[in-house]
N, C-alpha and C positions, 0 to 999 in steps of 0.2 A: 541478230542482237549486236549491238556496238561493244568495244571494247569497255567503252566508261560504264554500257550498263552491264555487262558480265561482273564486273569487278565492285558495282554496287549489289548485282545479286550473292556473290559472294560473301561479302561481308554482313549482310541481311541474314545469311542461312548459316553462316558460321556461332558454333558456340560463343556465350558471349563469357570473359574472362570475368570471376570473382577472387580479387584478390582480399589476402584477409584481415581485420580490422586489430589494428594496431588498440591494444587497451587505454592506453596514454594519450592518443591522439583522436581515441573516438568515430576512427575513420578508417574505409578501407586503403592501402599503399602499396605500393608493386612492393617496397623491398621488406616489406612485412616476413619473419620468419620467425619460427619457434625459436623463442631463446630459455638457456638452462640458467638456475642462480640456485646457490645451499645456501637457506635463511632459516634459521631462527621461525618458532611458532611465533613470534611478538614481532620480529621484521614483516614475517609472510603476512600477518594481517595488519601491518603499521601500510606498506604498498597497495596490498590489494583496497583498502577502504581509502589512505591518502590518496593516493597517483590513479590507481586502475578503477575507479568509479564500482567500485565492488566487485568486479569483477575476480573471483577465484583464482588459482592457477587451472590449469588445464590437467595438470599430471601432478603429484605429489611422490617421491620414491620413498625406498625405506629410511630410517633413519640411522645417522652415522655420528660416530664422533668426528668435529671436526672445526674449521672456522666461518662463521655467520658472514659472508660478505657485506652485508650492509651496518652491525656493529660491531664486528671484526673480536667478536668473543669467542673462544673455546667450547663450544656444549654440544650439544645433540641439534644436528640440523638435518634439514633435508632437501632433495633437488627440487625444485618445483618450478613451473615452464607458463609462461605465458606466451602469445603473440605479441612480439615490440617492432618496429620499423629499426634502422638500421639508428638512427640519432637518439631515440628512445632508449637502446639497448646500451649506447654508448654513455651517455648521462647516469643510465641506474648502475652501470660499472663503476663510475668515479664517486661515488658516495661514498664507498663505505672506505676508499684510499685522502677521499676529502674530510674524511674525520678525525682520521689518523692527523694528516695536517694542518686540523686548525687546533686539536689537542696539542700537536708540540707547539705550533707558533704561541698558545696563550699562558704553556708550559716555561716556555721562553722567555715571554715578560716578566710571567711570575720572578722566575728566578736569575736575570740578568738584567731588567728594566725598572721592575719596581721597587726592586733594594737600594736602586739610586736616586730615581724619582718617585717619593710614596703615592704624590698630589696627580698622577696619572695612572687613569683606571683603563683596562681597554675591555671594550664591550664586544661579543659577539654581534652584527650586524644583520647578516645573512648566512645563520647555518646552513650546512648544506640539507638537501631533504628530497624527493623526488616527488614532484609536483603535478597535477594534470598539465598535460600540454596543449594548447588550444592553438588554432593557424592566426588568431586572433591576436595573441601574445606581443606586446611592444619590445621592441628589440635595441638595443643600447640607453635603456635605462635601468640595469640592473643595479642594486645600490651593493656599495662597497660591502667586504665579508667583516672589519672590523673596524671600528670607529675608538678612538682614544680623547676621551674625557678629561679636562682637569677640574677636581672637584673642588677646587682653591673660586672661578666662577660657573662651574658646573656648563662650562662650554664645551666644544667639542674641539678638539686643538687639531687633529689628522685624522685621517683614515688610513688603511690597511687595505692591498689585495692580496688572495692569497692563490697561490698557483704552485700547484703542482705535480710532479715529474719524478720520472725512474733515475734521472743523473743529478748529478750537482754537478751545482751551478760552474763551480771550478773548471768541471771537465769541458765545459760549450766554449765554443769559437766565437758566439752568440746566442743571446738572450732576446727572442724577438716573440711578440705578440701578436695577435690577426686581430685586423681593426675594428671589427666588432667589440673586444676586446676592450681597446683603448676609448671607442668612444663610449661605450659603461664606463670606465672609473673615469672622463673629462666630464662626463655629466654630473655624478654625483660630486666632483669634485668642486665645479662651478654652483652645484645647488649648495653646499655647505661652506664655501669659500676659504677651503683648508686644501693644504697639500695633501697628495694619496700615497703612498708605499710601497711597492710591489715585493713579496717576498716570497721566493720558491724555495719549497719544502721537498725534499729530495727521498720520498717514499718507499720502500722498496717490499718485494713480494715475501711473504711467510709461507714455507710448502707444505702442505700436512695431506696429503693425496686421500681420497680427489678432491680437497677443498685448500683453496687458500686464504691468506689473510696477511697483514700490511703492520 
């Protein structure tokens, strides 16, 4: 027998890899692995029916006082474990730290923006949420997170992005974007033909062991 056909019977008689199916993505992925999150009985089934196509969690633990990571409240939570891929896992982490920042930025207007200008409203755009993820999905057309109204012609005068991080902004050498990025806010920017804003909201961790909150 040839070397090329040893090496094809090999691979015929070897086990064949099942990797495991990412809930989010509906498929299976090499870097699929059990990930932990403490949520909230109303978070736990806000993901599992939104994002995870019904799917359960796989494990539920006791319950703890502690912080909800996806709406960063105080109550009685618990671990609960689903299968996410490695990008799945990192998106349902930044939820509940992207809430926190887009509560201060509209915290913000309220109370620094629109005591000077009343006749500008700014609207949520694109709350954060964690969503099914399809390979499908179009990519650099996500629309801006806040859009700013003036209700003087009820146009929309700017938009808002909002990003954010564990530093401020003070402390960077640089403030840089990945271009995925930028081509989402030049698209919606061109679709609406208003400037956009970028503004980083400087987040930081709350420790209440074993859970935290932002």
């Amino acid at each position: 027998m040839s070397l090329v056909a040893r090496r094809r019977a090999a691979r015929e008689n070897s086990p064949r890899i099942t990797y495991p199916t990412c809930v989010r993505h509906l498929e299976p992925r090499k870097d699929v692995r059990l990930r932990h999150f403490f949520l909230c009985d109303a978070c736990a089934t806000k993901w599992t029916t939104e994002a995870f196509a019904g799917n359960q969690p796989l494990y539920e633990g006791e319950a703890v006082n502690g912080y909800c990571q996806l709406c960063n409240v105080r109550q009685s939570v618990k671990l609960r474990t689903w299968f996410l891929c490695d990008i799945c896992d990192r998106v349902a982490r930044s939820i509940g730290r992207n809430h926190v920042a887009e509560r201060a930025i509209l915290d913000f207007w309220r109370d620094r923006v629109q005591t000077r200008y009343p006749h500008l409203v700014i609207e949520q755009n694109d709350p954060s949420a964690l969503r099914p993820r399809r390979n499908t999905d179009a990519t650099g057309e996500g629309p801006l997170d806040f859009l700013v109204r003036d209700t003087r012609s009820a146009a929309v005068v700017l938009g808002i992005e909002n990003k954010t991080g564990r530093s401020a902004i003070s402390d960077m050498s640089a403030f840089q974007l990945d271009v995925s990025d930028c081509d989402s806010i030049l698209h919606h920017v061109r679709e609406l033909a208003v400037p956009a804003y970028v503004i980083h909201a400087q987040v930081l961790e709350l420790w209440e062991p074993p859970t935290q909150g932002y």
